[in-house]
N, C-alpha and C positions, 0 to 999 in steps of 0.2 A: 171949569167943570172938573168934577174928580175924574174922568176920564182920561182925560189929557196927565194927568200927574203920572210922575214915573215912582217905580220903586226907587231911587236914589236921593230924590228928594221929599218924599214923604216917608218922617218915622213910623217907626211900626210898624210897618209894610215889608218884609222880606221875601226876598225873589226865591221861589219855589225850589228846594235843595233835592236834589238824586237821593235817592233814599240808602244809599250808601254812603253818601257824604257825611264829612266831618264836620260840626256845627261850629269849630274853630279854623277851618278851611274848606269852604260851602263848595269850593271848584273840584275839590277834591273827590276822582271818583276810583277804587282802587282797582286795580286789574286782574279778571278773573280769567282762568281759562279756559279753554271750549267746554272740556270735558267735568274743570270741578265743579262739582252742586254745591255751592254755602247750605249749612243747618240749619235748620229753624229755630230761631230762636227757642229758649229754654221756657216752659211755662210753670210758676208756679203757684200748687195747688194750694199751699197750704199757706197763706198769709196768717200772720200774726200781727195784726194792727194794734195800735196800743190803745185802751179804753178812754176813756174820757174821765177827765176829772173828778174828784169827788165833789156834787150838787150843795151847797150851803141852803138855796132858796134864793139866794143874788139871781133879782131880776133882770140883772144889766148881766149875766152870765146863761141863762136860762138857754134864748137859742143858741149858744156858741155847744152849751152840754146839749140839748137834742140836737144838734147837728152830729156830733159826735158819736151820738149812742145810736142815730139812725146809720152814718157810716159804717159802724161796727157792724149792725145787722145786716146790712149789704153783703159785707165781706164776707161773714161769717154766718152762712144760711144753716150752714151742716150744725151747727155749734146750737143756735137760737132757732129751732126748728119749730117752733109753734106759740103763738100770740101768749099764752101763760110763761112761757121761758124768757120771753125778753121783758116783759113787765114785769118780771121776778130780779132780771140782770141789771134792768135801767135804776128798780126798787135798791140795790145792793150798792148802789152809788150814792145813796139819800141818804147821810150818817149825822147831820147835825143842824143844829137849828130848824125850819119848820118842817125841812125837809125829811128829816128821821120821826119827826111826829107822822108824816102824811105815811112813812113806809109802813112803821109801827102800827097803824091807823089799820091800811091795806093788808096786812097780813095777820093781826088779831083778826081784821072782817072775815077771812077767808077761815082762821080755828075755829071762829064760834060759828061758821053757818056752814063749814062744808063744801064751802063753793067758791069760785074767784069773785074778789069782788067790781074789777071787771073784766068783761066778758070776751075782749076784743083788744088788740093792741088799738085800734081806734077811737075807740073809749077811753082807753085811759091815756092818749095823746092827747086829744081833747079834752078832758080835764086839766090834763100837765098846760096844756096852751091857755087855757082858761082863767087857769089860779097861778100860776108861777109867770105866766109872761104878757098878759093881755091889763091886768088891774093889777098893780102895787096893793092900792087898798082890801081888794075884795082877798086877794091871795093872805095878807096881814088876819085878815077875819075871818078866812078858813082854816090858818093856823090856831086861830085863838080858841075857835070852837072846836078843831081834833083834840087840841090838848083838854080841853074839859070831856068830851064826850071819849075820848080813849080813856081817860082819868074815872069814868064813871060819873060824873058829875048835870 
């Protein structure tokens, strides 16, 4: 029964450390005295995560770059502060092959009407999940038709 197993002989399992202890001497716990208060640790505000790669349209890259670009958004609320900024940020990462077609695409829609041409970071995730990670083919054939329909064609 896993019950009965001890921490010492089941890996992975490590015995609960003092929260002052050294994770290279787990016994170790240091000695404070009555009167001194340790500091809280330090927090910082201003994380600089580094962005994610530039997007080619490799679909075998697809969720590794939206994981990426949704981490950033995390981190970074104050910076990507409204559903047009980060579909604008994630667009800036699109530089080549179908991928600079679809930004290209995305941002003539928004000169010639005015408007984003989506409405939602939702929306344009689900597209992104749609055509870059869900069908090879169908994303190959939304490529093919921005490049003609951005082309005028």
């Amino acid at each position: 029964m896993l019950g009965n197993i001890d921490n010492k002989t089941w890996w992975g399992v490590l015995p609960p450390l003092h929260p002052t202890a050294s994770l290279l001497n787990p016994g170790f716990t240091p000695a404070l005295d009555e009167e001194e208060n340790p500091s809280p640790p330090t927090v910082h505000n201003h994380l600089k995560p580094g962005g994610p790669p530039a997007f080619d349209g490799d679909c075998t890259k697809g969720h590794t770059f939206m994981n990426s670009c949704v981490l950033y958004q995390l981190l970074c609320t104050a910076e990507l502060h409204d559903d047009q900024a980060k579909i604008h940020w994630v667009l800036s990462y699109m530089k080549s092959n179908c991928t600079a077609t679809f930004a290209n695409h995305t941002t003539w829609y928004e000169t010639k009407y005015g408007a984003p041409h989506y409405a939602t970071w939702k929306a344009f995730h689900k597209v992104f999940i749609e055509t870059c990670l869900e069908n090879e083919s169908a994303h190959a054939l939304m490529c093919l038709k921005s490049d003609c329909y951005f082309q005028g064609k």
